[in-house]
C-alpha positions in Angstrom: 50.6 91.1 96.9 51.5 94.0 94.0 52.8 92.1 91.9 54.1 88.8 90.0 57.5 89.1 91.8 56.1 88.9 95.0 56.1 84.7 94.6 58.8 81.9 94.3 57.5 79.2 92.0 58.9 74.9 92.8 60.6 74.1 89.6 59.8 70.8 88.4 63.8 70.1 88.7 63.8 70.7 92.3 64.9 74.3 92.4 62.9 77.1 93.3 62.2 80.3 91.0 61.9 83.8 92.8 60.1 85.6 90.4 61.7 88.8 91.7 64.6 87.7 89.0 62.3 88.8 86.6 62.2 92.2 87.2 62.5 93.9 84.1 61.8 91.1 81.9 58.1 90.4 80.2 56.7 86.7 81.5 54.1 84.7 80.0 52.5 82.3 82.7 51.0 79.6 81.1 48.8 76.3 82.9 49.5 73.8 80.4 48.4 69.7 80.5 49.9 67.1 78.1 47.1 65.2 76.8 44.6 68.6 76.0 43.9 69.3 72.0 46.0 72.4 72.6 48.9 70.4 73.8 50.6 71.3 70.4 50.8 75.2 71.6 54.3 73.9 73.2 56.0 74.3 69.8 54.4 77.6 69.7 55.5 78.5 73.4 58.7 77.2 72.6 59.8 79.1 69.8 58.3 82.5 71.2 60.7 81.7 74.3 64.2 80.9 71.7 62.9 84.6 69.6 63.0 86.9 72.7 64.4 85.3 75.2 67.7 87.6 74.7 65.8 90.5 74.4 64.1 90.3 78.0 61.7 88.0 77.7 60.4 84.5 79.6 57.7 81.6 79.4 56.8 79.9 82.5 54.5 76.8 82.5 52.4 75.5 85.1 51.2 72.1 84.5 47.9 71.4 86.0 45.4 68.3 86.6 42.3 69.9 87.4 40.5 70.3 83.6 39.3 66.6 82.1 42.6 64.9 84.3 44.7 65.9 81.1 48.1 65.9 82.8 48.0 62.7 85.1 52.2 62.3 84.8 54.3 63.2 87.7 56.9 66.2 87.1 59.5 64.2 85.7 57.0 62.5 83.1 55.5 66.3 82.2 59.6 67.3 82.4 60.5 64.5 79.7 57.2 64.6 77.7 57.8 68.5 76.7 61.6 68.1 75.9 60.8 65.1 73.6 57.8 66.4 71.8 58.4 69.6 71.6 61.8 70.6 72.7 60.6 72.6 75.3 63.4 74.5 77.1 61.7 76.8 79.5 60.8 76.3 83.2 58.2 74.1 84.1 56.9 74.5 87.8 55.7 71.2 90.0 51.9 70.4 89.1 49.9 73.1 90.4 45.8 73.7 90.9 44.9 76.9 89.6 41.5 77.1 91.0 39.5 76.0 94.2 41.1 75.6 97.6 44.0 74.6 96.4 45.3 77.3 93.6 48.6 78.1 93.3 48.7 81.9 95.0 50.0 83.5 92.0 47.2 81.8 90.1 44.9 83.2 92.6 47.0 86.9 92.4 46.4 86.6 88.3 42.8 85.7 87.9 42.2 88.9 90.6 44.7 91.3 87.9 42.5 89.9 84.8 39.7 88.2 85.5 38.2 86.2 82.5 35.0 86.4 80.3 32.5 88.6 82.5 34.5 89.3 85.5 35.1 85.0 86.1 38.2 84.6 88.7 37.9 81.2 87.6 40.7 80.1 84.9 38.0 77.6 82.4 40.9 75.6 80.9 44.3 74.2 80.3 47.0 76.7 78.2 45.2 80.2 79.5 48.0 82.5 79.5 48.8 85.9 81.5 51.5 88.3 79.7 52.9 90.2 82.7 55.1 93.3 81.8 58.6 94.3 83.5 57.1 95.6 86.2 55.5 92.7 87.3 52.1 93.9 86.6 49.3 91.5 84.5 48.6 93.4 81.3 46.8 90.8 79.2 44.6 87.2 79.5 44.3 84.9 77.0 42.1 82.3 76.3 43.1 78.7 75.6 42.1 79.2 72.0 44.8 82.0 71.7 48.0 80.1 69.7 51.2 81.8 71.2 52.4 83.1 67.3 48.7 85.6 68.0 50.8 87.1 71.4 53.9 87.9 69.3 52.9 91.4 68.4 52.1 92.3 72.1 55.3 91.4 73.1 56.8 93.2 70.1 55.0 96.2 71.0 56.2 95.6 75.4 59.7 94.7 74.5 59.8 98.3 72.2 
């Protein structure tokens, strides 16, 4: 794989997403859970996605079980819990693993791009976030304890 647009991602609607329709558009990938103290970064997410999405720019989550069984709902309960709470607007895949066995491959292609906190492929938990640029290529990692209004200037400065 040489880059992000290399995979299709299930949509929690049903449809699939080829993320070769985002070439030339900056992506943030984001594993996200429901019941997780930074649950409330889906406002954040949210309104990141309304600012730039005209201007080339897309937030895809990827709601995930694996860290303290924080998002036990199925896709439609995930689907209606981030519309209602936080008006959440932008794709949603199915519930994904993002480490062991079972990782999602793109999960598995990001953590190998930009591995964590002394070279860890492992992702450590829910809302860890990958800013991919138009290229398809993973420029920046954040931690969980990065709120989405701290990535705004590096996507000002990628969007330039």
């Amino acid at each position: 794989m040489h880059s992000i647009f290399d995979f299709d991602i299930a949509l929690n609607t049903g449809n699939t997403l080829s993320l070769s329709d985002r070439k030339d558009k900056l992506t943030l990938i984001v594993n996200t859970a429901s019941k997780c103290g930074f649950t409330p970064q889906y406002k954040g997410l949210e309104t990141l996605y309304q600012k730039y999405k005209d201007k080339g720019f897309a937030v895809i989550g990827f709601p995930c079980n694996q860290f303290g069984g924080q998002e036990p709902g199925s896709d439609q309960d995930i689907s209606q819990f981030c519309e209602m709470n936080f008006g959440v607007t932008f794709p949603l895949s199915e519930k994904v693993e993002v480490n062991g066995d079972g990782a999602h491959p793109l999960f598995v292609y990001l953590k190998s791009e930009k591995p964590g906190l002394l070279g860890s492929t492992r992702i450590k938990w829910n809302f860890t976030k990958f800013l991919v640029n138009q290229e398809g290529q993973v420029v920046k990692r954040y931690p969980p304890t990065t709120k989405p209004e701290e990535i705004e200037k590096d996507i000002d400065t990628l969007l330039a």
